[in-house]
GUTITOR-45950 format. One record per residue (C-alpha): residue in one letter; x, y negated, z. Coordinates in steps of 0.25 Angstrom, whole numbers, plus 5000, padded with zeros to 4 digits. Layout:
BEGIN
aXYZ...
// end
This chain:
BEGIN
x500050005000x500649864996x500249725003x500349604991x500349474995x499149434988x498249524994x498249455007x497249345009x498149305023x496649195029x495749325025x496649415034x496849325045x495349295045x494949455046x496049495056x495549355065x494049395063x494349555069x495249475081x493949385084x492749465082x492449535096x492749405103x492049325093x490849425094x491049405110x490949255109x489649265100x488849345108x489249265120x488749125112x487549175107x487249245123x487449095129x486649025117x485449115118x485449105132x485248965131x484148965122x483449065130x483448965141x483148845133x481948935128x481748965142x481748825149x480848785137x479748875141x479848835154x479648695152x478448725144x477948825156x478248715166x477548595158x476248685157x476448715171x476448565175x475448545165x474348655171x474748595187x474448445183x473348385192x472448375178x472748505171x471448575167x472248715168x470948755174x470048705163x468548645165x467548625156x466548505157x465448435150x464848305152x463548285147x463448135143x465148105138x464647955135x464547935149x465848015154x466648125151x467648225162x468848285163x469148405172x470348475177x470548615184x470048585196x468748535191x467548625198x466548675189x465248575191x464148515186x463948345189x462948245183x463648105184x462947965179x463947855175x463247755180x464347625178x465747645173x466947575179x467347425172x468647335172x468347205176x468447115165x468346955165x468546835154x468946715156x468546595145x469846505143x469846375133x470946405126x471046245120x471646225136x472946275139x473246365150x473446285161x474946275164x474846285180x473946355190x473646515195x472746615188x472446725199x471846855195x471446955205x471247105201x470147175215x471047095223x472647105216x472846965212x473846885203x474046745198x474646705185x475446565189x474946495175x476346395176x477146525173x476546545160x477246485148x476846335142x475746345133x475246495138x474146545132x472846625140x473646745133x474946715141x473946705153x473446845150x474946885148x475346825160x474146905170x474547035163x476047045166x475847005178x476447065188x475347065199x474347105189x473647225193x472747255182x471947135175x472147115161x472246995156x471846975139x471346865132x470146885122x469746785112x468246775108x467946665099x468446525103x468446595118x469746655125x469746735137x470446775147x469946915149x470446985162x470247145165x470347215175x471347355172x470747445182x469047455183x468247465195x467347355201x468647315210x469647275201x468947135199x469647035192x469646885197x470346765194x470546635198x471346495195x472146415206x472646285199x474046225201x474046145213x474746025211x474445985194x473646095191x473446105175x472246055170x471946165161x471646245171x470346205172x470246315160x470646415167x469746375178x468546365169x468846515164x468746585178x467546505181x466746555167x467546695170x466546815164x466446945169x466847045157x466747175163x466347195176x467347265187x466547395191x466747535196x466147665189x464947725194x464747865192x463347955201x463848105203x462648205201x460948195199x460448155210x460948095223x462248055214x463448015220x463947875216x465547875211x466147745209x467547735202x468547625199x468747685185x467847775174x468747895176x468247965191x469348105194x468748125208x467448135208x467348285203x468748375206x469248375193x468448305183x468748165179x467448085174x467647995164x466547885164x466247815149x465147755152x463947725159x462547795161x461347705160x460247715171x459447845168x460447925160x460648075165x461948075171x463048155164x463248295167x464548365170x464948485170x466248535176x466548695174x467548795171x468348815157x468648955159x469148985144x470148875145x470548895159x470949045155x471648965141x472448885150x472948995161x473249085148x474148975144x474848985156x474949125157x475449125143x476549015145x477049095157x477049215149x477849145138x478849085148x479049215155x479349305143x480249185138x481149265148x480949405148x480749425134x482049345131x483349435133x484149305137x483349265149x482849405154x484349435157x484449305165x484249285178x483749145178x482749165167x482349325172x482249265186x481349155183x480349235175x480249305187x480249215196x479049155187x478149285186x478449315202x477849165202x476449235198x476449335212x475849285226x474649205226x474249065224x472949015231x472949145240x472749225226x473449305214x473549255201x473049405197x471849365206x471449265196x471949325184x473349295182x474349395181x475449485174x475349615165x476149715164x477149655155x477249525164x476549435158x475549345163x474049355159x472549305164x471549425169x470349365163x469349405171x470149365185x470249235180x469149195176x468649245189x469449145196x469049045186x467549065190x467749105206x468848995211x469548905200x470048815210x470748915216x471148985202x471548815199x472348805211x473148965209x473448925194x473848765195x473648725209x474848665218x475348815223x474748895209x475548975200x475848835190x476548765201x477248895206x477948915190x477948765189x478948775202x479748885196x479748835182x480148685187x481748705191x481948765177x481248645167x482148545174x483148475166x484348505174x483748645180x483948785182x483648805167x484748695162x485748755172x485748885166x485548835149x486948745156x487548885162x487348955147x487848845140x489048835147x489348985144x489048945130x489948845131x491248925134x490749035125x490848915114x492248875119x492649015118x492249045104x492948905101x494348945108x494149095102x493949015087x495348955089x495949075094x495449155081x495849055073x497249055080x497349215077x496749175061x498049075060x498849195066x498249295057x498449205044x499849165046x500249315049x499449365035x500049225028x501549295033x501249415028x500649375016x502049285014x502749405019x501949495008x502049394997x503749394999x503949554999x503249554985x503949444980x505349524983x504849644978x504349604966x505849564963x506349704963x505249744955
// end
């Protein structure tokens, strides 16, 4: 067998015999990268579905979740329509509207061929705040507009609302009260300079004397049931406490001899059951994000929160099971609804069923506990994505060093094939000469 010169390719031969000295640590480095990097995944997956979980959590234990859903009817909507919540009791309630709540509004006529009077104290009094805008304070030449600016900016202002309307060859000064209810009253008055008051402000004078009475300040009056009605009076149009759990929203008023409107408050069974499926379902989803996933069942962290999660589910809450009411694991642990125990519960006691789902010491707020450390931004779940990254880290470094090595042992390889392939070409040279 003879060697030529020309049938050495000395980069090829460097490049194979680096590739066979690299492979296993390459391989070794590979699988170390891709262990790290999908590690972090899975617990940037994971911390995702727990946030999801834990906003649905907070969502379902907010004081006007309707988790536990109502369904109502009203009989005359013009006069008012309701909201409920979970704690609403199923009921039946006739309510007249009989006057809804006003802001008080007032308008006062200005000639505006007078200019605003250059001195004096326009106070304003809102059920018993008061204010005064010092006229010498306003800028030369202000206009009722910079008046109006001046009362709503403020800074003792608690709520009257100063505009100026325009109405033909009439300007007023029109001032509102922000908040309704027969107390918040708005009253004003003028204390001219005491020493060379300006004459023009006799006009202003002149406008609080002819002040009309726009809308008057009043209170809404609602009468709760037939006969021997109950008289509610409210500051506002929108009454939460009278009936747990139902806000009555008041659009207008009834007039003498109209039926009151009929309310009827009682249980939404179909969605209820919707909404706790989608809480078993979310649950579900979270928890198998860990067992089914190779990369967190082996951890201890994530295996041991899933447990920890469905051990959450044991004990009772409200001096009851969760499978008491319908609530509870198959055999392949997932979390389903018994129908028939549920709805039971639904019928027989849903305050209590309310209070074991979303109440203060339920099952919500006991995951919403656990789930909490781990959906911060510097938490348990960050401190472990850092842990992996860091291994990832000096995985990177070492394929980087290991790179620089190989190509070490490549320059090595070429510059011993480079010899020989010198060394080669030389013996056939001299060879050839005895030829």
């Amino acid at each position: 067998m003879s060697l030529s010169a020309l049938g050495i390719d000395p980069a090829n031969l460097a490049s194979q015999y680096t590739q066979i000295e690299r492979a296993s640590k390459d391989q070794l480095l590979s699988n170390k990268s891709n262990e790290f990097s999908s590690k972090i995944n899975a617990f940037d997956s994971l911390q995702s579905t727990l946030t999801s979980f834990y906003d649905s959590l907070s969502d379902n234990l907010a004081s006007d979740s309707n988790f536990l859903a109502n369904s109502s009817t009203v009989t005359n909507e013009t006069a008012l329509n309701i909201t409920t919540t979970g704690s609403a009791s199923p009921g039946e309630y006739d309510i007249f509207v009989e006057q809804l709540a006003q802001s008080h509004q007032v308008g006062l006529s200005f000639d505006t061929t007078i200019p605003l009077s250059t001195n004096g104290e326009l106070n304003i009094d809102l059920a018993g705040d008061s204010f005064s805008i010092d006229l010498s304070t306003l800028a030369a030449g202000a206009s009722l507009s910079d008046l109006a600016s001046a009362i709503n900016s403020h800074v003792d202002n608690k709520g009257a609302k100063a505009s100026v309307i325009r109405s033909g060859t009439e300007t007023f000064l029109v001032m509102t009260s922000e908040e309704s209810g027969a107390a918040n009253q708005i009253a004003i008055s003028f204390s001219p300079a005491a020493t060379s008051p300006d004459p023009n402000g006799s006009n202003i004078t002149n406008a609080i004397t002819g002040i009309s009475e726009l809308t008057a300040a009043q209170d809404s009056i609602v009468k709760l049931g037939a006969t021997s009605a109950i008289t509610i009076t409210s500051t506002t149009n929108t009454l939460e406490d009278v009936i747990e759990g139902v806000t009555l929203n008041l659009t207008q008023a009834q007039e003498v001899g109209d039926s009151p409107a009929h309310v009827s408050v009682g249980q939404d069974v179909d969605t209820t059951k919707s909404n706790i499926q989608g809480f078993v379902d979310a649950f579900n989803n979270l928890s198998n994000s860990i067992t089914t996933n190779d990369d967190l069942k082996r951890d201890s962290l994530a295996s041991s929160l899933a447990r920890s999660l469905r051990n959450d589910f044991q004990g009772t809450f409200e001096g009851k099971t969760l499978y008491s009411v319908g609530i509870e694991f198959d055999r392949s642990g997932n979390l389903q609804i018994n129908s028939e125990r549920l709805e039971a519960a639904l019928s027989s006691d849903p305050e209590l069923l309310t209070k074991m789902l979303t109440g203060e010491n339920g099952i919500m707020a006991k995951l919403e506990e656990r789930i909490e450390p781990y959906t911060k931004s510097y938490g348990i779940m960050s401190d472990k994505k850092g842990t992996l990254q860091a291994s990832l880290d000096i995985v990177i470094r070492q394929q980087a060093s290991h790179e620089s090595s190989m190509q070490q042992v490549y320059q090595r390889y070429l510059s011993q094939f480079t010899q020989m392939q010198q060394t080669i070409a030389q013996l056939e040279s001299t060879m050839g000469q005895f030829g």
